[in-house]
C-alpha positions as CSV (number, residue, x, y, z in Angstrom):
1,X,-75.3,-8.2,16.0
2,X,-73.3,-7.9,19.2
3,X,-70.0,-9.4,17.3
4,X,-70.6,-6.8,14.7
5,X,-70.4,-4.1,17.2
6,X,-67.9,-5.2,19.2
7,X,-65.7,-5.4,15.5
8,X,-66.6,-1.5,15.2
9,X,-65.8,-0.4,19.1
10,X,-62.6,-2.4,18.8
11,X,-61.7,-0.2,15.5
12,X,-62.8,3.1,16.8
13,X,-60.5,2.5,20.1
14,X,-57.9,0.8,17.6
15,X,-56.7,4.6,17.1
16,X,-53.7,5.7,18.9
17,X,-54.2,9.1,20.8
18,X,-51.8,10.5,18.6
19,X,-54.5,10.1,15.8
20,X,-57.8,11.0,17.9
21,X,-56.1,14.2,18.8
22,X,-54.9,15.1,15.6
23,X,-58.0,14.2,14.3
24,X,-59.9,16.3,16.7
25,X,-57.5,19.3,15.9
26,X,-58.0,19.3,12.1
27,X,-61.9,19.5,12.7
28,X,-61.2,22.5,15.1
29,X,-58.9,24.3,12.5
30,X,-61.4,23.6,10.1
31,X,-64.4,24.9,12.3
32,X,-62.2,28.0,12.8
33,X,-61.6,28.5,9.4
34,X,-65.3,28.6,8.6
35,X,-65.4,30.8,10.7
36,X,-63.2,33.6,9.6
37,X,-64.4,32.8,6.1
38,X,-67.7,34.2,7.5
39,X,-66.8,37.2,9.1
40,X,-64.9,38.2,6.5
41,X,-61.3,37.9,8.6
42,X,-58.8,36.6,6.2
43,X,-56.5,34.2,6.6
44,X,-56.1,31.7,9.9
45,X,-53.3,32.4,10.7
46,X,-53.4,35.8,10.3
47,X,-56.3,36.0,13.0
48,X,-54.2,33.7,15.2
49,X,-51.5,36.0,15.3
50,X,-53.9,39.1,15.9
51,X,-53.1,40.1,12.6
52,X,-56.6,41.0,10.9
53,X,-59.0,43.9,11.2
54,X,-63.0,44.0,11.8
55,X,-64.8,44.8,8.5
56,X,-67.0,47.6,8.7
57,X,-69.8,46.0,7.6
58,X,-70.9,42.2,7.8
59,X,-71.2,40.4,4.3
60,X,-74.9,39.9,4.1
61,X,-76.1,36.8,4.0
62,X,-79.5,37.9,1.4
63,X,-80.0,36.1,-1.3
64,X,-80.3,38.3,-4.6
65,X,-83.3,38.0,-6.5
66,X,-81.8,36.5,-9.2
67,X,-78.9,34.6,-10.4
68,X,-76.8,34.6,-13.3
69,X,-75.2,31.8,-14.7
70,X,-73.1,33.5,-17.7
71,X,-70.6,31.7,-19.3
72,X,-68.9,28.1,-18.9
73,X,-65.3,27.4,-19.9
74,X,-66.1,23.8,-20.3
75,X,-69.0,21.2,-20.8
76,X,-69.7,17.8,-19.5
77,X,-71.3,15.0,-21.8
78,X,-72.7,11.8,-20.3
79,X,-72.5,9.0,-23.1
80,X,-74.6,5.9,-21.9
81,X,-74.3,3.1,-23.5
82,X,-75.3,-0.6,-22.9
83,X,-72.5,-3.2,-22.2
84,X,-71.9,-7.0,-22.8
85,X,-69.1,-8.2,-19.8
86,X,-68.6,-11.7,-19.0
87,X,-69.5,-13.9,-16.4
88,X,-66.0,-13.0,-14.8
89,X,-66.4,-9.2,-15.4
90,X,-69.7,-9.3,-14.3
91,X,-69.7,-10.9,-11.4
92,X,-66.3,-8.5,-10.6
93,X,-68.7,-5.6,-11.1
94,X,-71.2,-7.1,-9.0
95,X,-68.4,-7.1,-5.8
96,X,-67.5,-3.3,-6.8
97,X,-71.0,-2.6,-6.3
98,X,-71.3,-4.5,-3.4
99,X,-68.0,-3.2,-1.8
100,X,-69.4,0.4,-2.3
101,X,-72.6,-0.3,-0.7
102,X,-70.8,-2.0,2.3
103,X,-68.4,1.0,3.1
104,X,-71.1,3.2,2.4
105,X,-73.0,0.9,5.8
106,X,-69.6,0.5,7.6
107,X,-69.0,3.8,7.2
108,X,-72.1,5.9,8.6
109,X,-72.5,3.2,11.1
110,X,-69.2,4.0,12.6
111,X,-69.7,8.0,12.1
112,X,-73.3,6.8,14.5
113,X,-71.1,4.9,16.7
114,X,-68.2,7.5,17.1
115,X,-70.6,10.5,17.8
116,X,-72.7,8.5,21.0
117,X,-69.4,7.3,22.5
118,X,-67.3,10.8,21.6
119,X,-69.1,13.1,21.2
120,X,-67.5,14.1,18.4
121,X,-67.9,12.2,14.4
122,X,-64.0,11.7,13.0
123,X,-63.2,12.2,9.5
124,X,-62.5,9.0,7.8
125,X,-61.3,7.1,5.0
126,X,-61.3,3.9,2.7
127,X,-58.0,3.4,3.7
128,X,-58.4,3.0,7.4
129,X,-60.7,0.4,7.0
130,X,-58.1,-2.1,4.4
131,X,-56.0,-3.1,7.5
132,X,-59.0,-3.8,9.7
133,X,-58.9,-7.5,10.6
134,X,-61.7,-9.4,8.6
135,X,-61.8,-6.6,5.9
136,X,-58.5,-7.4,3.8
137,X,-61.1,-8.4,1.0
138,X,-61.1,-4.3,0.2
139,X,-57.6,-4.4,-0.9
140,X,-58.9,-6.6,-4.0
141,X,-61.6,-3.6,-5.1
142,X,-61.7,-0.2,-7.0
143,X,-60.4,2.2,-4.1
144,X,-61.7,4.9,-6.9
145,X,-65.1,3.8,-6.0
146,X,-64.5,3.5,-2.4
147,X,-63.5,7.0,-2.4
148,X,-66.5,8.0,-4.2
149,X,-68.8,6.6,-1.1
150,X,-66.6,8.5,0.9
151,X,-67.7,12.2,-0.9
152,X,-71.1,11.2,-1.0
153,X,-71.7,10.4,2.4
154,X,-70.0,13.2,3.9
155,X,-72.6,15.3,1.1
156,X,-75.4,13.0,2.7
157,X,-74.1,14.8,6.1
158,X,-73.5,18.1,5.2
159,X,-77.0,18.2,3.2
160,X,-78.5,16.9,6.5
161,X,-77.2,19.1,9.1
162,X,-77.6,22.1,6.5
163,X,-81.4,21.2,6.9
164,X,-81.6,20.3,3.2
165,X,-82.3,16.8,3.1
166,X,-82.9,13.9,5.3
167,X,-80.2,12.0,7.4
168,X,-78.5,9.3,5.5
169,X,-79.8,6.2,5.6
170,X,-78.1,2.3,5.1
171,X,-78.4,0.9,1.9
172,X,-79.9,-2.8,1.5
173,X,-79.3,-5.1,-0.9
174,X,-81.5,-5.5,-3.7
175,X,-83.5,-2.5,-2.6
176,X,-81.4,0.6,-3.6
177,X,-79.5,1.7,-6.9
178,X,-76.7,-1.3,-8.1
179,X,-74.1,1.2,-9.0
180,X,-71.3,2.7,-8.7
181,X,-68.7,5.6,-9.9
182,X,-64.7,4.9,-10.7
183,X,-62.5,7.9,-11.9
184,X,-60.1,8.5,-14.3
185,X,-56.5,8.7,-12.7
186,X,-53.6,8.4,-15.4
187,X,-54.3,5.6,-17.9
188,X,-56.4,3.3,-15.6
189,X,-59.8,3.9,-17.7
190,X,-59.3,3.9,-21.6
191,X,-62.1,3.8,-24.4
192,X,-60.6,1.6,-27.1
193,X,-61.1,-0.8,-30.2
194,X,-65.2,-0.8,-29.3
195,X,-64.7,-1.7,-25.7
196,X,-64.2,-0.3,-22.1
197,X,-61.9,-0.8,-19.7
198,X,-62.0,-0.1,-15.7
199,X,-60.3,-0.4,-13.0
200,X,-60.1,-4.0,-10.8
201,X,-61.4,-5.4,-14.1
202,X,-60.2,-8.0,-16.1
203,X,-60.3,-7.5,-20.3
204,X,-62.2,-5.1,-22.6
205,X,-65.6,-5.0,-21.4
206,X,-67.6,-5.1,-24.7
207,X,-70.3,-2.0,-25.4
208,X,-72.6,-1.4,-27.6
209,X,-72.0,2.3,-29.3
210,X,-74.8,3.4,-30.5
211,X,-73.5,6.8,-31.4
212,X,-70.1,8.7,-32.0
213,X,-68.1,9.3,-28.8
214,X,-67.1,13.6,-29.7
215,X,-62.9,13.8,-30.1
216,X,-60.9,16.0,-28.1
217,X,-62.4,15.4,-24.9
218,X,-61.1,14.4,-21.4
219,X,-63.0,10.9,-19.6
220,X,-64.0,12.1,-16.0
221,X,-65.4,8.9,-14.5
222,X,-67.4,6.1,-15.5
223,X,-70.7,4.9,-13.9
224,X,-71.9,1.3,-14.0
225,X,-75.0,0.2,-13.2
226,X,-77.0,-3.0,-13.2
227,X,-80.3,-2.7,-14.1
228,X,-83.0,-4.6,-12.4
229,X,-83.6,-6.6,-16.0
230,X,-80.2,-7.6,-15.7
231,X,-78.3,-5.2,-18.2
232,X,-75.6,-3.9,-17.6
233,X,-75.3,0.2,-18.2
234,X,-71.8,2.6,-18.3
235,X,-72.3,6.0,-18.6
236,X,-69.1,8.1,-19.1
237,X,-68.5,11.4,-18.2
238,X,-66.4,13.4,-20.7
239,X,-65.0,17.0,-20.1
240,X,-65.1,19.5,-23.2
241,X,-64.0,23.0,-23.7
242,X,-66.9,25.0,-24.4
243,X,-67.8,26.2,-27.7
244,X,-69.5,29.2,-29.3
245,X,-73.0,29.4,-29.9
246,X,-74.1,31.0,-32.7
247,X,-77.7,33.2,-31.1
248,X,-80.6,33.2,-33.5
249,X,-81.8,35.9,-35.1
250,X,-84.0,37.4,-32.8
251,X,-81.9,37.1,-29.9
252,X,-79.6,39.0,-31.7
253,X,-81.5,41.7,-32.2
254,X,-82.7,41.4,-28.8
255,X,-79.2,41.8,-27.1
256,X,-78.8,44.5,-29.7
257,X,-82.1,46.7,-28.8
258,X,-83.6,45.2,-25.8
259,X,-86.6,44.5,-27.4
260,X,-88.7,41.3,-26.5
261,X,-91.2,41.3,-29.4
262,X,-88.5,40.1,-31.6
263,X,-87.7,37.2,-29.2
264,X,-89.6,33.7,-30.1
265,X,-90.8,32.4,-26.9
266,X,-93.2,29.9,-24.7
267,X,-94.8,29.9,-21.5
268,X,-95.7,26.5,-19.9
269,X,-98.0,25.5,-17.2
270,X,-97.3,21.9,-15.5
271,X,-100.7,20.0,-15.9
272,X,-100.6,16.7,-14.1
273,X,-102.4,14.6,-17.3
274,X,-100.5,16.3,-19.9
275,X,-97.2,17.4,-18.4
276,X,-98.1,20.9,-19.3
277,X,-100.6,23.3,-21.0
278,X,-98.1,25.8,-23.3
279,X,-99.5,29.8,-24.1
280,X,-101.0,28.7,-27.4
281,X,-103.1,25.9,-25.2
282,X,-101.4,22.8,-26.8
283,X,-100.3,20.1,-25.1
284,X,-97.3,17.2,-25.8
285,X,-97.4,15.0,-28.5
286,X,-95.3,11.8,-28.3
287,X,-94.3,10.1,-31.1
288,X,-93.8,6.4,-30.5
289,X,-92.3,4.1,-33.5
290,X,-93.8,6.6,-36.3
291,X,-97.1,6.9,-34.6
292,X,-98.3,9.7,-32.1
293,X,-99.9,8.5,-29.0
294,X,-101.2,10.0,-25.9
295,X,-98.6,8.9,-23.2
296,X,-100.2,9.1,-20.2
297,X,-102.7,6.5,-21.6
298,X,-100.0,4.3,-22.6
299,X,-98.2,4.5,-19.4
300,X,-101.5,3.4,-17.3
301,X,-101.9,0.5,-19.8
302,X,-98.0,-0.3,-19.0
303,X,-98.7,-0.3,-14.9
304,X,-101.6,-2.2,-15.2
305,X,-99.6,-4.9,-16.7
306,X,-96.8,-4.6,-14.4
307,X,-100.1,-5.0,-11.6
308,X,-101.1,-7.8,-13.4
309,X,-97.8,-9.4,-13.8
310,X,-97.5,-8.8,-9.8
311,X,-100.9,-10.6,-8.9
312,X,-99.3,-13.5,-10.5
313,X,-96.1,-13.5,-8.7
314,X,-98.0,-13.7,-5.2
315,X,-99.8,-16.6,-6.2
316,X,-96.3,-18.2,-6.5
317,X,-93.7,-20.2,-4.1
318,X,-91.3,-17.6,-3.1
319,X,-87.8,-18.0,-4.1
320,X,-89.1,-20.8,-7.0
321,X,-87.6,-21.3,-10.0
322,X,-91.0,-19.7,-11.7
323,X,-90.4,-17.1,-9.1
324,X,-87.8,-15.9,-9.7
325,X,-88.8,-15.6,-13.3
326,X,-91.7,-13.8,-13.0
327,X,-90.2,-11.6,-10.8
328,X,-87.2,-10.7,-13.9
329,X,-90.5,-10.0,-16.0
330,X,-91.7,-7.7,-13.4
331,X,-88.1,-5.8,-13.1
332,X,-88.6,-5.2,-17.2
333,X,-91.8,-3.9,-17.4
334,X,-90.6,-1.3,-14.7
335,X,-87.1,-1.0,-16.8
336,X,-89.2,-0.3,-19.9
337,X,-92.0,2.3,-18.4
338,X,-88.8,4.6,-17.1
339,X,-87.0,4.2,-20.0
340,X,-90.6,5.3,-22.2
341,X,-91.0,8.0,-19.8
342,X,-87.5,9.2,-20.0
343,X,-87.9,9.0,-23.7
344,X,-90.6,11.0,-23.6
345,X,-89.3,14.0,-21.7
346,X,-86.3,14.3,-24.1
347,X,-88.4,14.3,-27.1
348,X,-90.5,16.9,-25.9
349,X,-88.1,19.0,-24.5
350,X,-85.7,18.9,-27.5
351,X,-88.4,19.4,-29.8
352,X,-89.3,22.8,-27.7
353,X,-85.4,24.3,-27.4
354,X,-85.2,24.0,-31.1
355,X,-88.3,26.0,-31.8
356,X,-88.2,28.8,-29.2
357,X,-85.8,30.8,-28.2
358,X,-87.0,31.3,-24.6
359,X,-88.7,28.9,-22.6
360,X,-90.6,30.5,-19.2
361,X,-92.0,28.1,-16.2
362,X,-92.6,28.4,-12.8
363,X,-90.1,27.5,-10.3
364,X,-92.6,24.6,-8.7
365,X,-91.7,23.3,-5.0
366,X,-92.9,19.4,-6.8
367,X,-92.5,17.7,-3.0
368,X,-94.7,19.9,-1.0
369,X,-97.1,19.8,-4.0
370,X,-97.3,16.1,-3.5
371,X,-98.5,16.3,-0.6
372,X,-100.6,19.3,-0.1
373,X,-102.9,18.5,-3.5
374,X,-103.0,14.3,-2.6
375,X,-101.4,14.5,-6.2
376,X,-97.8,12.5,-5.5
377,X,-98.2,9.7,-7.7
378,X,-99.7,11.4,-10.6
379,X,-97.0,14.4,-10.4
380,X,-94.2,11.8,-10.1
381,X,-95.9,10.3,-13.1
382,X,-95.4,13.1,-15.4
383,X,-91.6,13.6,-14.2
384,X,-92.0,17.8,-14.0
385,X,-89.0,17.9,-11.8
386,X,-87.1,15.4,-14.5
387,X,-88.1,17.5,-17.2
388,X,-86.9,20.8,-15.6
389,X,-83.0,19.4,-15.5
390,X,-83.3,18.3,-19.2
391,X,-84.4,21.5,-20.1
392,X,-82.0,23.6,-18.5
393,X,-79.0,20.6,-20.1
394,X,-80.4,21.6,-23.3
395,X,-80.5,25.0,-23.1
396,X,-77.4,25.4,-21.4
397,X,-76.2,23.2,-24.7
398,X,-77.8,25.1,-27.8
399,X,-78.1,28.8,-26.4
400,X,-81.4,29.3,-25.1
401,X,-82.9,30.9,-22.0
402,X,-84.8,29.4,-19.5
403,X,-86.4,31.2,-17.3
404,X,-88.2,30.5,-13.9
405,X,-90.7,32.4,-12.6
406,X,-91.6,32.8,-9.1
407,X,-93.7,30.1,-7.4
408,X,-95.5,32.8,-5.4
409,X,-96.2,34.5,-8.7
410,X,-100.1,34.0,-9.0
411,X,-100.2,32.7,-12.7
412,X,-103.8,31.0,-12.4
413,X,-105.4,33.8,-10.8
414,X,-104.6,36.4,-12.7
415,X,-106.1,37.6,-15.9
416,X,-103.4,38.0,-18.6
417,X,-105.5,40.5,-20.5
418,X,-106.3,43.3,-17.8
419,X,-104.1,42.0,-14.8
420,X,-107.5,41.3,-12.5
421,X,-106.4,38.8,-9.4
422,X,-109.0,36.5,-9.2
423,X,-108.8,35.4,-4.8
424,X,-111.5,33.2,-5.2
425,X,-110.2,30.6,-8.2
426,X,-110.4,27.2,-6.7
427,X,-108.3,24.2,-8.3
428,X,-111.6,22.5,-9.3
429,X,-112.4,25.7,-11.8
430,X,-110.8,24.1,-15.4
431,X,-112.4,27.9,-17.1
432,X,-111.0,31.4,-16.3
433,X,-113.8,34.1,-15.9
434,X,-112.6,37.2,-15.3
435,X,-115.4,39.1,-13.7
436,X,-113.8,42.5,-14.7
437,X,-113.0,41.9,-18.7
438,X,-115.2,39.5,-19.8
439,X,-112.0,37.3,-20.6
440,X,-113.0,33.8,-20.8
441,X,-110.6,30.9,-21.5
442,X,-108.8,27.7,-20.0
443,X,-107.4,28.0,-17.0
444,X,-104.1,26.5,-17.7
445,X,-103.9,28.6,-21.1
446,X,-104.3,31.4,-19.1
447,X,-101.4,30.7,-16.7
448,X,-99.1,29.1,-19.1
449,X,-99.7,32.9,-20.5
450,X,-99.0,34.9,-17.7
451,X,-95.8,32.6,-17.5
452,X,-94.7,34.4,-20.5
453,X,-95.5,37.6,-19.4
454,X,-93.2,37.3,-16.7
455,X,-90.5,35.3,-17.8
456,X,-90.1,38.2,-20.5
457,X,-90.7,40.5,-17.5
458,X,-87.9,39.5,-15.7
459,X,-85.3,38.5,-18.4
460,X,-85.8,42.6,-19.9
461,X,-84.8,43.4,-16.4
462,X,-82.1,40.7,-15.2
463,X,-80.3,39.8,-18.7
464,X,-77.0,40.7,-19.2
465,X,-75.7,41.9,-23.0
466,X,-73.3,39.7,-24.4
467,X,-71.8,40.4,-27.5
468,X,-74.3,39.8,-30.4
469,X,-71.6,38.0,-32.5
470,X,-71.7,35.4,-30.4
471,X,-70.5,34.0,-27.0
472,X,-69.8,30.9,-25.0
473,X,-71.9,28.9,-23.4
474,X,-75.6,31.0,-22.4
475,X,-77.9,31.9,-19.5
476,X,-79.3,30.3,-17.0
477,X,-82.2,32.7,-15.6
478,X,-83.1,31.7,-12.8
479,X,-86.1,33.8,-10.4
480,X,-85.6,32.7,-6.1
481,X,-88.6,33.1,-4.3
């Protein structure tokens, strides 16, 4: 541990003052330049010089009530496929990955290290670390990747001292995500004769396509990961210029008249067994191999095997040849329960983007409802918060609207059918009785309905008219508490 340190204080003092200073006067500049970004001031330089005038009024810093996502020039498509590489390439990917997880260490380490001796965390690079004595082996990896680490750390950062996530923490082997990102730069990444090759990497690496790759596009980046089972994944990243979407009937008619009765549309309320309770009271069906099955049952019977398979393991000699087997039956059982799961929340959701035309849920705060309703696993179970993203990618893809409601809205409480608030519903009450009406139905029906209601509420009030003809690339609706 002490050599280790002492490597890192002897590369932090390696700088010459030249570079500390310039260094420290690129972060003031850039502090400055926040600054007058702020205030509204104009250019640096211009306030240097005493060339800028006071604005009137200070940009305020409110956000709106809603927000608008209108059109997109271009589309990204992630194609995932499974890959075959060979004991060379593999064992080449398994050094990118372990190169990225190393600088990703070095790196906040020495950002740790530089603000308790400096007071002050200097911006750095791959690069600086390739002619560090004891580090040459970098030179021999994808500095792509390495640069990646770089822009998500200082993310990490940002996202931490913007009070939006936690600090950053080190990565340990065989306990985070084996992955890691490369970008396109030139001709360095190329999709050809059923294959894929990267960067740092010897021959095709073979895939297995399981559908067409869309012409005309332009490759991003490439991710690889290594799955716990031991396969190897590549998702790439393609860019696309955005098409027209041709709006059903009724939104036609409804950017044409404003009316929401011609509109087809659903209102769904998250319900931890089912995933959600819609505003005709039906919940998800899953169709698995031909058959529909309740998954939630399915995916208990999965972790009780995975439980099982685990009380086995401990009877075993750790780091044993039967081990080490056991535990590569473990890693698929988890491998195949996320990729069920995942499999379920795209059936569902494109099955519901095709039908309707808008698509109303509540903007749910899923981490503090872990742990105020002692519900963490079970929400985490039902993927909500995953099923939320694919919705939105799907919407965003065929021309539908998704709209969020606010999380303060009271959708349980209230009676959709005279508007009574109902203080004293408790979660325990599954029935709705509204003392006023008479109006007596499930509770989650009830909600899911009031979703609705207020979805179409607030997309009569916040939607913009496009042209009815057609036009590229829809809304995004989105209510902020």
């Amino acid at each position: 541990m002490a050599k280790k340190k002492s490597i890192r204080v002897d590369f932090v003092k390696s700088c010459t003052t030249y570079n500390k200073l310039n260094m420290i006067a690129k972060i003031a500049i850039s502090g400055i330049e926040n600054i007058c970004k702020h205030l509204n001031l104009g250019n640096i330089y211009d306030v240097i010089n005493g060339r800028f005038t006071i604005p009137s009024k200070r940009p305020s810093s409110k956000k709106s009530s809603s927000k608008r996502v209108a059109k997109c020039d271009t589309v990204f498509v992630a194609y995932r496929f499974c890959g075959h590489p060979t004991e060379e390439q593999s064992s080449d990917l398994n050094q990118n990955i372990g190169a990225s997880r190393f600088m990703w260490n070095r790196m906040l380490s020495d950002y740790k290290l530089m603000w308790k001796m400096y007071g002050i965390s200097i911006p750095m690079t791959p690069a600086d670390y390739k002619d560090v004595s004891g580090l040459e082996w970098l030179n021999d990896r994808d500095s792509l990747a390495l640069a990646n680490v770089q822009l998500n750390l200082e993310k990490a950062r940002s996202d931490y001292f913007a009070g939006e996530r936690g600090a950053p923490k080190r990565k340990k082997k065989h306990q985070c995500k084996d992955s890691y990102t490369t970008n396109r730069v030139g001709k360095n990444i190329r999709i050809e004769d059923g294959g894929l090759r990267l960067p740092k990497i010897n021959g095709l690496i073979k895939l297995s396509i399981h559908r067409p790759i869309k012409p005309d596009g332009t490759l991003k980046s490439v991710t690889v990961t290594h799955e716990p089972d031991g396969k190897w994944y590549f998702s790439i990243l393609i860019e696309y210029p955005a098409e027209e979407v041709e709006l059903s009937d009724g939104l036609q008619r409804f950017f044409a008249y404003g009316d929401v009765n011609v509109i087809s549309g659903i209102g769904l309320d998250m319900s931890v067994p089912f995933l959600y309770i819609d505003s005709s009271g039906n919940k998800p069906s899953y169709e698995l191999n031909g058959k529909e099955i309740k998954f939630m049952k399915q995916y208990r019977k999965l972790e009780k095997r995975i439980a099982k398979e685990q009380c086995r393991r401990s009877h075993m000699v750790k780091d044993s040849n039967n081990y080490s087997k056991q535990s590569e039956k473990i890693a698929r059982l988890h491998v195949k329960a996320k990729h069920r799961r995942e499999d379920f929340l795209h059936q569902i959701a494109v099955r519901l983007v095709r039908t309707y035309d808008v698509i109303a849920i509540e903007d749910l705060d899923i981490a503090a409802m872990k742990k105020a309703l002692s519900l963490g696993k079970s929400v985490s179970d039902v993927g909500w918060g995953r099923f939320t993203t694919i919705l939105e990618e799907l919407c965003l893809k065929y021309g539908k609207i998704l709209v969020r409601a606010s999380r303060w809205y009271p959708s349980s409480k209230t009676c959709h059918h005279c508007g009574y608030k109902n203080d004293d519903l408790q979660l325990s009450d599954r029935v709705y009785v509204c003392p006023v009406c008479g109006n007596i139905m499930p509770r989650d029906k009830n909600a899911a309905i009031n979703v609705l209601e207020e979805g179409l509420k607030i997309l009569k009030e916040n939607m913009l008219r496009p042209s009815v003809e057609g036009y590229s690339k829809p809304f995004l609706i989105t209510t902020i508490a």
